[in-house]
VMD Tcl script that draws the C-alpha trace (Angstrom):
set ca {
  {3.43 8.46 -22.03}
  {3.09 6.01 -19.20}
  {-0.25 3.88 -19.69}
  {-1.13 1.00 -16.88}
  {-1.76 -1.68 -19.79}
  {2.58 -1.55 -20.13}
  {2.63 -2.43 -16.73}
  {0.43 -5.54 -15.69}
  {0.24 -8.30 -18.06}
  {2.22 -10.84 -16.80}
  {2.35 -12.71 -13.76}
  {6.24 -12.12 -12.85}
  {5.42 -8.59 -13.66}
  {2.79 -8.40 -11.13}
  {5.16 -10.58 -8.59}
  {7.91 -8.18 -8.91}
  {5.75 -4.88 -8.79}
  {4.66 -5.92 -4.84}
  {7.99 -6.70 -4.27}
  {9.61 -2.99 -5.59}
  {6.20 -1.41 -3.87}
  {6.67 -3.03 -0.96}
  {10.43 -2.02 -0.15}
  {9.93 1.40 -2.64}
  {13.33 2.11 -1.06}
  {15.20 -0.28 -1.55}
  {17.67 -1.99 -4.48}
  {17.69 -5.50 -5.82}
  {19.86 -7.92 -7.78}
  {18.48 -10.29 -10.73}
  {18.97 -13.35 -8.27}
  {17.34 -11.89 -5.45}
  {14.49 -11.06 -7.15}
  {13.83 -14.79 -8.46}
  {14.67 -16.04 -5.05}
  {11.62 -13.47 -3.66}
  {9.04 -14.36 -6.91}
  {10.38 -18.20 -7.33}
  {10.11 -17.54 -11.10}
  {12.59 -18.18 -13.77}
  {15.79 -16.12 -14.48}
  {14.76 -15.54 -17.69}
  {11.78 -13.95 -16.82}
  {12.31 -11.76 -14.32}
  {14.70 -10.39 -16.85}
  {12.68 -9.43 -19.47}
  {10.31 -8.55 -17.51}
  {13.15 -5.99 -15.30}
  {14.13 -4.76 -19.05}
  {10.94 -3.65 -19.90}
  {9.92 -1.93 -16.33}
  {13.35 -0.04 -17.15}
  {12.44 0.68 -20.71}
  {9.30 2.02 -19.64}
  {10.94 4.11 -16.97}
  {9.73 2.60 -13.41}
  {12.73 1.14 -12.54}
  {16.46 2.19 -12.95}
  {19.25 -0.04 -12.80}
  {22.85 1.09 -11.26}
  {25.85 -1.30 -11.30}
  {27.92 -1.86 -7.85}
  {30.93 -3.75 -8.17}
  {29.76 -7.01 -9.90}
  {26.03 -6.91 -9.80}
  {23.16 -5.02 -11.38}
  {20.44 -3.50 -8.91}
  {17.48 -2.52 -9.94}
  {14.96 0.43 -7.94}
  {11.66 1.93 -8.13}
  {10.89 5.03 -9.94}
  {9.29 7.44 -7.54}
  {9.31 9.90 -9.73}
  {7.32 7.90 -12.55}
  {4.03 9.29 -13.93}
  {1.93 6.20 -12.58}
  {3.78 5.62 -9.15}
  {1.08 6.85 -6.81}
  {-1.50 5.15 -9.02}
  {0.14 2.02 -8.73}
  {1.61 2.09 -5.54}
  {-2.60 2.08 -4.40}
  {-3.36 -0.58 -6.29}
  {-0.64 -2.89 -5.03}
  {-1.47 -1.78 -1.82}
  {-5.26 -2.65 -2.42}
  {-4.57 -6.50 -4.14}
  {-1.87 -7.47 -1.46}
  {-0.99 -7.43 2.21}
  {-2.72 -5.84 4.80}
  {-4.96 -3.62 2.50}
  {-6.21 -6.67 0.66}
  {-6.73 -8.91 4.20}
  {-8.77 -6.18 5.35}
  {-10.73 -5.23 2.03}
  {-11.58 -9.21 2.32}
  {-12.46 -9.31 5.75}
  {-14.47 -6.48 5.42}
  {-17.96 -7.93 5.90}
  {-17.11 -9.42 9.66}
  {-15.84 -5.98 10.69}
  {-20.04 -4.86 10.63}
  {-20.66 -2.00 7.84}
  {-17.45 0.10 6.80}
  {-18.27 2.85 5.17}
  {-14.51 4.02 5.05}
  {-11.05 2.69 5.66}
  {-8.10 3.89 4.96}
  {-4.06 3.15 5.82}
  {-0.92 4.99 5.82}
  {0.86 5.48 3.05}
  {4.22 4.94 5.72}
  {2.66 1.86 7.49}
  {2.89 0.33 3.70}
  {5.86 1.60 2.71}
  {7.46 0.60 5.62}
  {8.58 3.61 6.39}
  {9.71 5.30 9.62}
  {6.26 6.16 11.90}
  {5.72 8.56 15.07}
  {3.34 7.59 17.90}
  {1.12 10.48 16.50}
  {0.58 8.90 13.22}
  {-2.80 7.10 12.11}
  {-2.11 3.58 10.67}
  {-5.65 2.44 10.37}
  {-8.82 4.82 10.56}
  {-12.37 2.73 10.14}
  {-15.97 4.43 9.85}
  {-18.75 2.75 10.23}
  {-21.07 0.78 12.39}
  {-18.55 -1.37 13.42}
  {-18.05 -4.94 15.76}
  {-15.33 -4.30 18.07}
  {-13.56 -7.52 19.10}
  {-13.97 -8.03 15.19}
  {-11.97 -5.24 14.50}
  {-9.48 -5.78 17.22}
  {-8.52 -9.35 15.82}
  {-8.46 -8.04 12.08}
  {-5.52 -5.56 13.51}
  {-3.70 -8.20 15.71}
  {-4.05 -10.43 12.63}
  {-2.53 -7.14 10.00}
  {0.25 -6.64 12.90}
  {1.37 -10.06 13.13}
  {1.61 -9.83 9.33}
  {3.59 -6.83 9.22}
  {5.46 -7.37 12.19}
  {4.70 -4.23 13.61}
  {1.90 -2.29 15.72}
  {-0.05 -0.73 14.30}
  {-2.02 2.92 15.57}
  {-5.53 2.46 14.63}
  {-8.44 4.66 15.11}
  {-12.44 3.55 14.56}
  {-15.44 6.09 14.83}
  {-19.24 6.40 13.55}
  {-20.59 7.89 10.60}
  {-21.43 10.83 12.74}
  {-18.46 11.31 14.83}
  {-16.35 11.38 11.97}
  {-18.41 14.04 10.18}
  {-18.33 16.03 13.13}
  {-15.29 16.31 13.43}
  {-14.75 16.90 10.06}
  {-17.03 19.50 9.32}
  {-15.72 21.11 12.61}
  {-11.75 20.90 11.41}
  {-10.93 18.29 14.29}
  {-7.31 18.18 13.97}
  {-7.09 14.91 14.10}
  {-9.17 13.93 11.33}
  {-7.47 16.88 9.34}
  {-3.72 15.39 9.99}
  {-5.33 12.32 8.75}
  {-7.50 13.25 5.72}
  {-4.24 14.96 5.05}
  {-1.43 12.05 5.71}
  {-0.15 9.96 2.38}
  {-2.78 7.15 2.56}
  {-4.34 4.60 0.65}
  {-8.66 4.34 1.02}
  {-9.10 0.58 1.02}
  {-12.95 1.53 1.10}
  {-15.47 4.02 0.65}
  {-15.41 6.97 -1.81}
  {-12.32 9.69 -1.85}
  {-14.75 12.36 -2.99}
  {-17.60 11.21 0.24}
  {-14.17 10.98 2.37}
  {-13.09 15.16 1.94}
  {-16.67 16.21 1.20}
}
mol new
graphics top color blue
foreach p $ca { graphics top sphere $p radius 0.5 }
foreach p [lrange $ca 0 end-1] q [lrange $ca 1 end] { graphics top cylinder $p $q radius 0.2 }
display resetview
């Protein structure tokens, strides 16, 4: 049984958990990964030995090296792919920046924008609620894009807007209540109510 106390005790641990979470598709080798965590050798090996012996991360050998990749299919991914999203990157710049955006009573991000993965024009990056400061919230996204190196499609409405359009099946709030996503603030069971 996967528990989350076999998974963040250590501070390489940690380091190499936003680095698998933050490329979930891709593979690395032993010195890679001490190259991207600036740790020992040693201790990104034990600490790749017991991710594998706990079953988030396999290990396949190509030609001389051994790479190492996530687990999606591991009991805790979801769980823990939120809370690295939450403590790091854009999710933690704008949980910390929070108070100069006005009141936010939600935000949440795309599960794709974080993963990196492959987005259409349609998608929702960003959605804020609240009683928000505009040019605040514009230079919190220009600051999250030049992070990420990528624009980002963001969305901001009221308290009542957003349960208007809720309660009336807008369906743009439905594709993104809907969407993979990660709420940075505010209350998942407020957010579907």
């Amino acid at each position: 049984m996967a528990k989350l106390s076999d998974l963040i005790i250590s501070k390489v641990r940690v380091k190499l958990l936003k680095v698998f979470f933050s490329q979930p598709k891709e593979m690395f080798y032993v010195r890679q990964l001490t190259r991207a965590t600036k740790e020992e050798i040693n201790a990104v090996r034990r600490e790749l030995l017991h991710l594998q012996n706990i079953g988030l991360l396999k290990s396949e050998k190509r030609g001389n090296r051994l790479y190492y990749h996530i687990r999606t299919a591991y009991p805790l991914f979801s769980e823990i792919s939120n809370l690295v999203a939450k403590s790091t990157g854009p999710g933690r710049f704008i949980i910390k920046n929070k108070n100069k955006l006005g009141y936010v009573k939600f935000a949440l991000m795309s599960q794709k924008l974080l993963r990196s993965e492959v987005r259409t024009p349609e998608d929702v990056d960003l959605l804020i609620v609240g009683k928000l400061l505009m040019p605040q919230v514009a230079q919190i996204v220009k600051q999250v894009e030049k992070q990420l190196q990528t624009e980002i499609n963001y969305s901001v409405m009221t308290e009542d807007e957003f349960q208007y359009r809720r309660d009336h099946f807008d369906p743009f709030i439905i594709k993104v209540l809907l969407q993979p996503k990660v709420l940075l603030i505010g209350d998942e069971s407020q957010l579907a109510q």
